[in-house]
TIDOVO-860979 format. One record per residue: x, y, z of N, C-alpha, C in turn. Coordinates in pm, whole numbers, plus 50000, padded with zeros to 5 digits. Example, Ala and Ser with C-alpha at 12.3 -4.5 7.8 and 13.67 -1.06 7.14 Angstrom:
BEGIN
513194943150780512304955050780513204967050780;512854977550708513674989450714512905000350787;
REM end
This chain:
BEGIN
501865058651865501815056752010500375054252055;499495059151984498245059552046497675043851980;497865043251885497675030351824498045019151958;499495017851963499935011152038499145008052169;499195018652220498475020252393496635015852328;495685019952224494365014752191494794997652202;496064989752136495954977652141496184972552281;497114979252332497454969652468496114974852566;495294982152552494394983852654492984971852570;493144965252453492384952852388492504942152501;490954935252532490994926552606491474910552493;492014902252618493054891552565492354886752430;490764882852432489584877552311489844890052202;489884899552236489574905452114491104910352050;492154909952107493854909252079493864898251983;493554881552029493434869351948492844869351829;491554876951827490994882951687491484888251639;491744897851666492564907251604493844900051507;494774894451581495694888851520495174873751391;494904870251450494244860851357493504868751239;492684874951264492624887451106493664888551038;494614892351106495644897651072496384883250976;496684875251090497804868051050497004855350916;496234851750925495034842750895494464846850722;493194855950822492054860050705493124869050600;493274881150642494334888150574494554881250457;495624873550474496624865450409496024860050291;494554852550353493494842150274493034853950193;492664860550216492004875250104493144872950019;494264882850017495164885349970495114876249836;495324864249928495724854249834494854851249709;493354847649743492684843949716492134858149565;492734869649633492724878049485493774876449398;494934877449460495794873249399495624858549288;495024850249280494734837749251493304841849147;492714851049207491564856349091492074861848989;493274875148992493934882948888494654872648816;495114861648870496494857248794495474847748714;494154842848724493484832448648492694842948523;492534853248531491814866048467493054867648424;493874870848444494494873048282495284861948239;495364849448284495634837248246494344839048108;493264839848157492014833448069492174843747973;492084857248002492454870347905493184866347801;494634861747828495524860847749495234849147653;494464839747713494094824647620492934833047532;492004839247569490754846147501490994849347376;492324859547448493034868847303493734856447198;494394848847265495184842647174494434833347061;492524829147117491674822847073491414826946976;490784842047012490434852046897491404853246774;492574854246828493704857746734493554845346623;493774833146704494424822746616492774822246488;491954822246608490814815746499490594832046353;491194843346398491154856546266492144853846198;493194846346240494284840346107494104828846022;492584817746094492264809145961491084813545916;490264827145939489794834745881490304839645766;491114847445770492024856445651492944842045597;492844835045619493584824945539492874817145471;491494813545484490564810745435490524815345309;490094828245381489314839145242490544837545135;492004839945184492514846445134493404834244999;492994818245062493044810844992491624808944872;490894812944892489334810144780489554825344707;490324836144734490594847044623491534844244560;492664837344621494114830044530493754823544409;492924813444436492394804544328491754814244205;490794822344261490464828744178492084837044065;492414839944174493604846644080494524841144005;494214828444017495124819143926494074819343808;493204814743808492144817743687492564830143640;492754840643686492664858543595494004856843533;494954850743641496544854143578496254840343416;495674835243428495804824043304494814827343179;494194838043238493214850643120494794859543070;495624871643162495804875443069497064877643076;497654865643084499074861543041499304851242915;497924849242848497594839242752498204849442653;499004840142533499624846842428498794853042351;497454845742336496824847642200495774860142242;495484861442360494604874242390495614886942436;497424888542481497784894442474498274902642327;498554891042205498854893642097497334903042030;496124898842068494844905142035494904919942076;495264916742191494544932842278495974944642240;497024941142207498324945642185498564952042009;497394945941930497614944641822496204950341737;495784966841727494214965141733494124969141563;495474966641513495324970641360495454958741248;494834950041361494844932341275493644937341143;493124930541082491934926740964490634919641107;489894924441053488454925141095488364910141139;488544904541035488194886841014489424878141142;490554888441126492094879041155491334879141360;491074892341389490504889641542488874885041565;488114884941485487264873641541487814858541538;488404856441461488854845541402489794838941534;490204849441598491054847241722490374849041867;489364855641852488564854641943488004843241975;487024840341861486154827641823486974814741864;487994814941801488864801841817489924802941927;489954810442008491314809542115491094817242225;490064824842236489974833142364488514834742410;487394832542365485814824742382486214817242462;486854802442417486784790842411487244791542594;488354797142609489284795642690488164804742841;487204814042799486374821942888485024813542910;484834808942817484114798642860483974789042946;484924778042924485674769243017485844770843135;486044784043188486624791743266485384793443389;484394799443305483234799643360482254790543362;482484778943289481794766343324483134758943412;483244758143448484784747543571484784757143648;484454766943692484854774243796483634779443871;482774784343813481574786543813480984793443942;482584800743971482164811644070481834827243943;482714823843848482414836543720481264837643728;480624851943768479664854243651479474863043507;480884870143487481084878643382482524882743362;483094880643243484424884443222484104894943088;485224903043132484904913743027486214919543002;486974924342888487894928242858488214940742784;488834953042874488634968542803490164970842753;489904973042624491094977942578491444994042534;492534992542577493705005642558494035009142449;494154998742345494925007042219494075006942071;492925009842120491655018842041491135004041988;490944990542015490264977941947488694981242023;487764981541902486444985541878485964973941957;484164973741974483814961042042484014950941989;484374940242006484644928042000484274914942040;482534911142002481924899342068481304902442200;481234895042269480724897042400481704900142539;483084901142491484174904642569484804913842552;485354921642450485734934642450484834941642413;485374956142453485094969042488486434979442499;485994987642447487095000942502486965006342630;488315011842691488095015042836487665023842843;487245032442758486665048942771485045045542803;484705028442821483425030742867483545031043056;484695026343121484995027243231485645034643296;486305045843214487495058743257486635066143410;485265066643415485215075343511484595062543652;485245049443628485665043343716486275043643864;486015042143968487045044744108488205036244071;488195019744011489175008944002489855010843885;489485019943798489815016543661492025021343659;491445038843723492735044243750493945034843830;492785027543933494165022344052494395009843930;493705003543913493864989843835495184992843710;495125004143651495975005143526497335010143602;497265013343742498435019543785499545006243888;498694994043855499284985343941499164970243860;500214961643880500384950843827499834935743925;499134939143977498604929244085497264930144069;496304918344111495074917844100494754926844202;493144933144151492504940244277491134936344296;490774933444394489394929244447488414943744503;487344941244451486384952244520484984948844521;484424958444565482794952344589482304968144606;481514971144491480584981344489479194979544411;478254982544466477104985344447476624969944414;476784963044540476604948044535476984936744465;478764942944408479004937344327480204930044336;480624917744357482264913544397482784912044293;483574919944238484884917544116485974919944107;486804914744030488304913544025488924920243898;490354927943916490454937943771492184935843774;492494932943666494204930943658494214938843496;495264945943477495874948843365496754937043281;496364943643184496894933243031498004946042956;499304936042966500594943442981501054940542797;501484948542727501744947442596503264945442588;503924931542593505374929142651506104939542545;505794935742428506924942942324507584955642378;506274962942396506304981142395506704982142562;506224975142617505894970142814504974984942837;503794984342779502434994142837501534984742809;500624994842913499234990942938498264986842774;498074975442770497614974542641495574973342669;495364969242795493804965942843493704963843024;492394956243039491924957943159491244945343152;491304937843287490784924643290489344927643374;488294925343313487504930143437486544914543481;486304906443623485854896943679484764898043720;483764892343786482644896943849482384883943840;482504882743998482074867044067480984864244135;480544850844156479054852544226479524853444409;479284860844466479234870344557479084856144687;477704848844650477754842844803478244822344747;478204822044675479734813244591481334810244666;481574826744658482714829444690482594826744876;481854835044946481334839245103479984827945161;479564821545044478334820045155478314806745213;479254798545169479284783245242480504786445362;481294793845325482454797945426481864808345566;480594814245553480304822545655479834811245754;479144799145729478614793745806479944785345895;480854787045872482114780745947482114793546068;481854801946058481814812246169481714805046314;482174807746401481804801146558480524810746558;479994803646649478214813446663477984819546795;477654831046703477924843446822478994849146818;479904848646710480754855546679480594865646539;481124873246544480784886146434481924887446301;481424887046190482724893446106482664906645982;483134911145985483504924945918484494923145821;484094927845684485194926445569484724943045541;486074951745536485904963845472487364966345423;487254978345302488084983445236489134990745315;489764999945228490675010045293489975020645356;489015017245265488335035045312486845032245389;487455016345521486115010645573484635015745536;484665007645403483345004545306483384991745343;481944987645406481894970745380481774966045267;482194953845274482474942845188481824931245177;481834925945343480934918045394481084919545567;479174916845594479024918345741478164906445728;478384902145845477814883245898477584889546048;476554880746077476364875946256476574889646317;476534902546256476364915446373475534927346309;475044930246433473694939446413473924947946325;473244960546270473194972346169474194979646268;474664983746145475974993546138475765008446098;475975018446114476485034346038477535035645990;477595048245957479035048045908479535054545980;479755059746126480275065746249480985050746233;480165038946311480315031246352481445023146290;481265022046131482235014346041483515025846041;483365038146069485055044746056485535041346151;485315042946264485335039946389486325026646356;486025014146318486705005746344488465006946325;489354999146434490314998646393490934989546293;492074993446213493214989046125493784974546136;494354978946286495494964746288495014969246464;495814951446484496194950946608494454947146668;493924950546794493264946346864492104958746964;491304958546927490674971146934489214962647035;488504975047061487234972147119486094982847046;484684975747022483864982546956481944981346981;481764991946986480044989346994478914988546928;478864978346875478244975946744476684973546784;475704979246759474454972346755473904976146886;474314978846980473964982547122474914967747208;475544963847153476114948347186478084955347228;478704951747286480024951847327480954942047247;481844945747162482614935247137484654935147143;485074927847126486584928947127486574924446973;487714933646902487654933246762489064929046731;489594917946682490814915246604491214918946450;491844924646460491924931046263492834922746245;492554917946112493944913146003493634913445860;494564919145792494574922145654494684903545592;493324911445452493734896745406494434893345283;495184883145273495874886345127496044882645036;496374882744930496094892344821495054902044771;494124909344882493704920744851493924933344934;493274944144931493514950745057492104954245150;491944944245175491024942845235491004942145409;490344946045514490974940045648489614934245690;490374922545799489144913945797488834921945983;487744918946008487134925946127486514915346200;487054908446308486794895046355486554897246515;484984894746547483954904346660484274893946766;484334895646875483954887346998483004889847066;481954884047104481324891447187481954892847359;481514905947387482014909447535481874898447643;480584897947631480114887147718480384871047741;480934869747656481464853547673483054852147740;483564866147711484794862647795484274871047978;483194881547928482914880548088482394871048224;481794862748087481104849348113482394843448237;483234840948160484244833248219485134841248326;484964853248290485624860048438484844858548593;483404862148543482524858048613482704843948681;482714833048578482944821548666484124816948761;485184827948712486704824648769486174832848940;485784841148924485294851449016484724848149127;483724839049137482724831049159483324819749251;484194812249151485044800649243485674804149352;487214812549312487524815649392486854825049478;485574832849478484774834849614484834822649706;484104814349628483864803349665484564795649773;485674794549716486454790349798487594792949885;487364810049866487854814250001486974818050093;485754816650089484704812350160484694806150251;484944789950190484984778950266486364780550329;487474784050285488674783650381488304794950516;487654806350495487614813550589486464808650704;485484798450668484314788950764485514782250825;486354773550786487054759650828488054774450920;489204778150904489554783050949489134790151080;487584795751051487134802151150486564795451290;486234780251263485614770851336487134767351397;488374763051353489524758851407489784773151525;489734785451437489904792951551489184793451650;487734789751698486974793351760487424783951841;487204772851809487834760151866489114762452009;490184765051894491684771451999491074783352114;490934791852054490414804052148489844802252266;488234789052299487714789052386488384779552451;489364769052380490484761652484491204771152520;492154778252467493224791752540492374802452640;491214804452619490714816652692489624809452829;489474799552790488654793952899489234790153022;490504783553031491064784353140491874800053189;492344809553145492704819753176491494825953177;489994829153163489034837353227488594827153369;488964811853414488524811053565489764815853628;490574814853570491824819953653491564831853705;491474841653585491004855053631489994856253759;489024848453700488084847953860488364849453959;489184836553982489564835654119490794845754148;491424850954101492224862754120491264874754167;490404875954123489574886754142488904881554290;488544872054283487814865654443488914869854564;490324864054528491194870554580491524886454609;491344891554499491534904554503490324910454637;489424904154612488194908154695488134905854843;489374896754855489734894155007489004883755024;488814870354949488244861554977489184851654962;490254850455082491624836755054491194826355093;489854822255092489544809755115489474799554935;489564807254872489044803454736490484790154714;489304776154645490334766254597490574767954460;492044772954421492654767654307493344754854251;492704752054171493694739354094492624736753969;493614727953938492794726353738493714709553731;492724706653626493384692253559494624699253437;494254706853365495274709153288496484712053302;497284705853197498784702053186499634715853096;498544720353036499684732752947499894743653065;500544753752990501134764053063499904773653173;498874775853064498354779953130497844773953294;497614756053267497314749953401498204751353480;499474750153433500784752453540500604767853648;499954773053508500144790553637498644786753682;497384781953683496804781853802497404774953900;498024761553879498304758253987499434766454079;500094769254051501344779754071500704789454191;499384794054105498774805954168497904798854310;497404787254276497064780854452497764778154533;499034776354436500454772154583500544784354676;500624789354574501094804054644499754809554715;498714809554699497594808354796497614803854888;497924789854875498114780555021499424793855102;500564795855021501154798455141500724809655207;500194821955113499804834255156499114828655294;498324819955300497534818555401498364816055533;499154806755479500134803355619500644813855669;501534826155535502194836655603501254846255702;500244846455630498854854155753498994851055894;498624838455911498814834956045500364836456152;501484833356021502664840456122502634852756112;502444864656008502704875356008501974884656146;500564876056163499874880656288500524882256459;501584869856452502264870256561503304881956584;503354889756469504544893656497504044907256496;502514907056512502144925056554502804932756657;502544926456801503204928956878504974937456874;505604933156764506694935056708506704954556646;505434947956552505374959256502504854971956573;504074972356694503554984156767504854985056803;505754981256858506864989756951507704994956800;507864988956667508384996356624507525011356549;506535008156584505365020656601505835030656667;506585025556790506455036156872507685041756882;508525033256835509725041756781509805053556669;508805048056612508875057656489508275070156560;507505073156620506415078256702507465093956749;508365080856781509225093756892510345100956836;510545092056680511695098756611510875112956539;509555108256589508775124356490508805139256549;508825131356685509325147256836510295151556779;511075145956739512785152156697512585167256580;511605165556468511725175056421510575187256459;509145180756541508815192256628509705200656692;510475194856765511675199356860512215210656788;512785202256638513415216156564512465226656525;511525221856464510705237256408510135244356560;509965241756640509585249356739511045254456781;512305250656799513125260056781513635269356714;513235266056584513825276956461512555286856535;510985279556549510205293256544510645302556661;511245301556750511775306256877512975312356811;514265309256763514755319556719514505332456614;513125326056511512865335656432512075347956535;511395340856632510595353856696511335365456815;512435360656818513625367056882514565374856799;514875372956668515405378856567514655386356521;513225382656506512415396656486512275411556585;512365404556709512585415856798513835427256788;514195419856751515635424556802516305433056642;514935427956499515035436956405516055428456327;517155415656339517855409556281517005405056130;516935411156083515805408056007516715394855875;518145396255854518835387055775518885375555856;519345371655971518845359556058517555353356065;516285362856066515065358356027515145351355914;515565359155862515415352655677515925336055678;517475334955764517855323255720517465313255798;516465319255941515615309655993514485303055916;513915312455847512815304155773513295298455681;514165302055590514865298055507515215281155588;515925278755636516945265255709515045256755801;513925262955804512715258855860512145253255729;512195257255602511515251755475512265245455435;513415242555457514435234855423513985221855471;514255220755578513825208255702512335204655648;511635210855692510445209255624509965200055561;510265204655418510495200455321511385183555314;512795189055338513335176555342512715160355436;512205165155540511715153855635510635148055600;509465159555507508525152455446507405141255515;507525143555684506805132755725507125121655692;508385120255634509105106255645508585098055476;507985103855432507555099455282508465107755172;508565092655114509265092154939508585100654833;507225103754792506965113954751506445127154821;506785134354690506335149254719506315158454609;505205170854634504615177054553506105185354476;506175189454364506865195854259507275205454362;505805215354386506145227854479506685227654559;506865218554701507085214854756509515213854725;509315205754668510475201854552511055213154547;510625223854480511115237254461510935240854616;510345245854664510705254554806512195251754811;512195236354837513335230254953514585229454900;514515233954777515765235154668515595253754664;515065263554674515585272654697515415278854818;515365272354902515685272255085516925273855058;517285262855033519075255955033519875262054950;519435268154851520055280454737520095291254845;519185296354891519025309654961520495308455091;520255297055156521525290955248522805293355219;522895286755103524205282955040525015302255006;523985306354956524095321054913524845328955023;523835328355150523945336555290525435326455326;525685314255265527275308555364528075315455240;527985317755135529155320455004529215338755036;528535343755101528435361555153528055366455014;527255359654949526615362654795527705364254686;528745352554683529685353454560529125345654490;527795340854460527365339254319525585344354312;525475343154246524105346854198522925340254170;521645334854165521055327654109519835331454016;519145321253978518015330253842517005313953867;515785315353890514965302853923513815309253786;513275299453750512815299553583511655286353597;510225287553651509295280453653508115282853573;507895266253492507075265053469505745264953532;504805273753544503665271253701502985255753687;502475253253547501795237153531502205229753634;503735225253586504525211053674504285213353814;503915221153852503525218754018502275214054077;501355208953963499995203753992500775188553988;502065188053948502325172153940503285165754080;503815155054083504635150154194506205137254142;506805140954246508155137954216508485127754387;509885122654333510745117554439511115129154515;511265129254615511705139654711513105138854705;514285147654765515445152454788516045146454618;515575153254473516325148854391517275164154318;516815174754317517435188854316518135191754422;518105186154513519165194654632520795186054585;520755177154596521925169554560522805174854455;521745177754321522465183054205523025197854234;521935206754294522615218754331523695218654385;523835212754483524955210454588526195204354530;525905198754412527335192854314527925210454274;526745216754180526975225654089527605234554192;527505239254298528105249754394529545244754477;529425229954520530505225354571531845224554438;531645217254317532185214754201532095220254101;531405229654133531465240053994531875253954048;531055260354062530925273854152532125273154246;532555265354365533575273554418534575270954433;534855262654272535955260254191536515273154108;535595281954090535805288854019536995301054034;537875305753956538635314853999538475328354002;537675328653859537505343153778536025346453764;536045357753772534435361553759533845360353862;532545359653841531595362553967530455345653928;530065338354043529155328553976527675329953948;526985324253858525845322053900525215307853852;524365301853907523255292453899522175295053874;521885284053779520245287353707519595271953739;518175276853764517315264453808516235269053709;515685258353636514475256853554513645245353557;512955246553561511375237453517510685236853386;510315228853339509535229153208508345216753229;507935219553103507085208953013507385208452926;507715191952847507995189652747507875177852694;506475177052621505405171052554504595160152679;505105146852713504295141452854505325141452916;506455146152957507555147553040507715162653136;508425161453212508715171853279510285175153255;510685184653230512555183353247512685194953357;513715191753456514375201753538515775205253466;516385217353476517675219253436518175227853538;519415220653576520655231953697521875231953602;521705245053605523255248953492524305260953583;525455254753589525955268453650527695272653544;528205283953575529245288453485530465280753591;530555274353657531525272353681533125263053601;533725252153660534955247253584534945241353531;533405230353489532925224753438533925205653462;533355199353388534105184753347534725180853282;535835170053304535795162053140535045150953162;535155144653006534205136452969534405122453078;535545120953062535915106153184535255110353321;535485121453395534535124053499533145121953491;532695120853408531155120253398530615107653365;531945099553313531715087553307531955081153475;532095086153538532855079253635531385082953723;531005096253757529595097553811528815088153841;528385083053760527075070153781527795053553767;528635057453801529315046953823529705040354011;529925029254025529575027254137530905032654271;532025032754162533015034454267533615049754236;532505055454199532355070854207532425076854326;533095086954415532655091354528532555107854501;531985111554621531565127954619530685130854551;530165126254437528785134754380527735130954425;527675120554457525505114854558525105116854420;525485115554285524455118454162524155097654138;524945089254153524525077154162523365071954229;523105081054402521785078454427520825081054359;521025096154322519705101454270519315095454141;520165092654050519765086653887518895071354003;519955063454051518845048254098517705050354125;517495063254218516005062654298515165068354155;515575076054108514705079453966514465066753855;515075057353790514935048753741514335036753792;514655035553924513915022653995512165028954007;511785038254036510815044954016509505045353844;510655055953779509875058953676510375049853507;511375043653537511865035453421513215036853352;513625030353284515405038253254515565042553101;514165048453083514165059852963514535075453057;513825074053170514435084553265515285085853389;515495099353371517025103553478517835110153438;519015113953516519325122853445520705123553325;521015135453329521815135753162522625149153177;524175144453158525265161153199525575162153097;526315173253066526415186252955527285192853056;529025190552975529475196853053531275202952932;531645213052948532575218952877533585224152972;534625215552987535805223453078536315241653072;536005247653167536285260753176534955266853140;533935265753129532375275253046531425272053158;530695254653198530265253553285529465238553315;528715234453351527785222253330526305226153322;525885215853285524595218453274523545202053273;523275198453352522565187953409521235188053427;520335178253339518805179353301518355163853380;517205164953441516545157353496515035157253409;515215144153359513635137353287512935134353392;511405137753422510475125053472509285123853451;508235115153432506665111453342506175129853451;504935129653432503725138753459503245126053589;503425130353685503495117653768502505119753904;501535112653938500895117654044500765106554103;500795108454237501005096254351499685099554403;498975086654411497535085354514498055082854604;498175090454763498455088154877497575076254964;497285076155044496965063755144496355073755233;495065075555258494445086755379495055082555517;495025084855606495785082855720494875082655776;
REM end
């Protein structure tokens, strides 16, 4: 409510702003974020999908230049003549060099000249064959190995890198018996394998190769690391990390055939880069929509408000008692229509002046009628005061009573001939007429008056409680058969309203009677006047409202604002 009443007391310029914020800028914000989020994670989602795609021809890369390699190891030791060797360690001295020399040299050689990522092949055997040339060895020189255990416990190549070293280890399977008969051991040249492929890197991008037990493998393009830092990294999926004092978004993917995961860096800043620029635009250019917009409004406004502030003027010149003032305008919209409207009606005011003047004369004699209809109630109160001062003599002291009583009545009711009057006032003249009614009923009912003191600093329509009483005693009360009556009169406050309530026990209504009340071809209750004069007045949220139960009693509430009338000094 208060909201409401702060806007309508907004002058017309700053209402137009207002709404236009509203209806306009608002909207353009709104939007214009809306249009920022949906391009931010438009770009987000392309970022990620960038990152993604380009860490899958990463790991496909690698994971094609270790394949190759592994076709080389699987063609080491699936070869007949070095499985029959390593399977067989109770040959003649002569029978395995002889097989070395001529069938499994030859073949390691080759191997490492055509491939010439080898830099060492070495072969440990299991079933006690002594050294053997420059390629075997027994595995008891490698038992206290980290690879040696996993390598003999698995039939797949394994890749590792310790102590600056990249090599590859597969077991040599003895078909006959199907056990471990040896150990393939590789050792490749390190930047061979990595170092023409790192430079394919996008620049300014980071990569991370570590184990299971994130040990690097290989680090490219990002600052020094710890080992907080390297556990820290995630597995799978899509992680974020702070490497170096630098921010990055991290894509994991395992690469394969080893178990290796590849660690593929973004830097932070290049996709902030681009948020930034998305950011930026659309500032940008809800910027410029809110300039253009704002110039169109300014535009409308001083056309709409410029002719309604001379209007105002001259209303006010008017107001000031200056009817000489010329209205008219060239304009054709609505607003020109009501100045002109408003000079017509100027012109005539003026004309009516000059007849209304003739007809003063008119008006003193009905001056003086009124004049003389005012003797009429001197007349009476100087008679009531003449019988009250004769009833006092004489000690009638209950005749006194209903002289003053039937004197505040009048009083009251005549009001000097005016439509308002004070609350207090209101009350007297309604329990004058209670006190009356009482002294004509020889006290067969009772009454109980219940005031709020506040509501009498306020003002009302005059004669609107006497009417209702006069229902409740005529139609209620001395209807009654049984019992004894009484009437209750109250006053309140209640919140910016005032409520009166007249309740009495009498025979009460039905509901069709009460419909029929404020209705026009209602007779006997006078409650049709009183609701009109209250609504034509204060509005038709107020007036009044019955409550009524056949045989118990009625009960009839009168609404009206906190209402004060500025009189006219006389």
């Amino acid at each position: 409510m208060t909201l409401l009443k702060f806007i309508r007391n907004l002058r017309l310029r700053q209402k137009l702003l207002l709404s236009y914020v509203i209806v306009i800028f608002l909207p353009t914000i709104v939007l214009g974020l809306y249009a920022y989020h949906s391009s931010k994670s438009s770009l987000e989602s392309q970022f990620l999908q960038s990152a993604d795609n380009e860490a899958k021809r990463v790991t496909l890369e690698i994971g094609y230049r270790l394949q190759r390699q592994d076709v080389s190891m699987k063609s080491i030791v699936f070869h007949p003549a070095l499985i029959d060797l390593m399977s067989n360690p109770n040959q003649d001295v002569y029978t395995q060099f002889k097989t070395m020399n001529d069938k499994i040299e030859p073949i390691f050689f080759n191997l490492m000249y055509m491939v010439r990522d080898m830099n060492e092949i070495m072969l440990y055997s299991e079933s006690g064959l002594t050294e053997l040339g420059n390629f075997i060895t027994p595995s008891t020189a490698v038992k206290d190995k980290d690879w040696y255990l996993e390598t003999k416990g698995s039939d797949t190549t394994k890749w590792w890198f310790e102590d600056g070293k990249l090599f590859a280890t597969r077991v040599i399977y003895n078909i006959e018996f199907q056990t471990v008969s040896g150990e393939l051991y590789v050792r490749f040249d390190y930047n061979k394998i990595f170092g023409d492929f790192i430079g394919k890197v996008n620049e300014g991008y980071g990569i991370i190769i570590t184990d299971r037990q994130n040990r690097p493998v290989l680090t490219e393009h990002v600052g020094q690391m710890d080992d907080d830092q390297l556990q820290s990294l995630s597995k799978e999926g899509t992680s974020k990390a702070s490497i170096g004092g630098e921010s990055y978004l991290v894509v994991n993917k395992d690469i394969p055939q080893t178990e290796w995961i590849l660690h593929y860096l973004v830097p932070d800043n290049q996709y902030k880069t681009g948020i930034g620029n998305i950011l930026s635009a659309t500032g940008i250019i809800v910027l410029i929509c809110m300039v253009f917009l704002s110039i169109i409004i300014f535009l409308f406004s001083e056309t709409l408000l410029r002719g309604i502030e001379k209007l105002n003027a001259k209303m006010k010149m008017v107001e000031n008692g200056d009817l000489t003032v010329v209205v008219s305008t060239n304009s054709k919209d609505e607003i020109g229509q009501l100045t002109d409207q408003f000079g017509s009606m100027l012109k005539q005011i003026n004309q009516l002046i000059s007849e209304v003047y003739q007809t003063k004369i008119t008006q003193k004699s009905a001056e003086l009628k009124a004049l003389q209809a005012q003797i009429n109630p001197h007349f009476l109160y100087n008679s009531l005061s003449l019988i009250n001062s004769k009833a006092l003599r004489i000690d009638a002291q209950e005749i006194s009573d209903l002289v003053n009583y039937l004197s505040s009545f009048y009083r009251t009711t005549l009001n000097k001939g005016k439509q308002i009057i004070s609350i207090q006032d209101e009350w007297t003249n309604v329990q004058a007429y209670i006190h009356i009614q009482i002294a004509m009923h020889n006290t067969r009912f009772e009454v109980e008056f219940d005031a709020d003191e506040r509501v009498f600093q306020f003002e009302m329509i005059h004669l609107i409680l006497q009417p209702i009483v006069e229902n409740a005693i005529m139609h209620g009360i001395d209807l009654k058969r049984e019992g004894r009556g009484k009437l209750i009169l109250r006053a309140s406050l209640d919140g910016e309203d005032i409520v009166f309530a007249v309740e009495d026990n009498g025979v009460g209504m039905e509901p069709y009677i009460i419909e029929r009340i404020f209705k026009h071809e209602s007779t006997g209750y006078g409650m049709k006047n009183v609701q009109d004069r209250l609504q034509l007045l204060f509005g038709s949220e107020y007036g009044i409202i019955i409550h009524s139960q056949p045989g118990i009693g009625t009960s009839v509430l009168v609404r009206i604002p906190q209402y004060r009338h500025i009189r006219e000094e006389s």
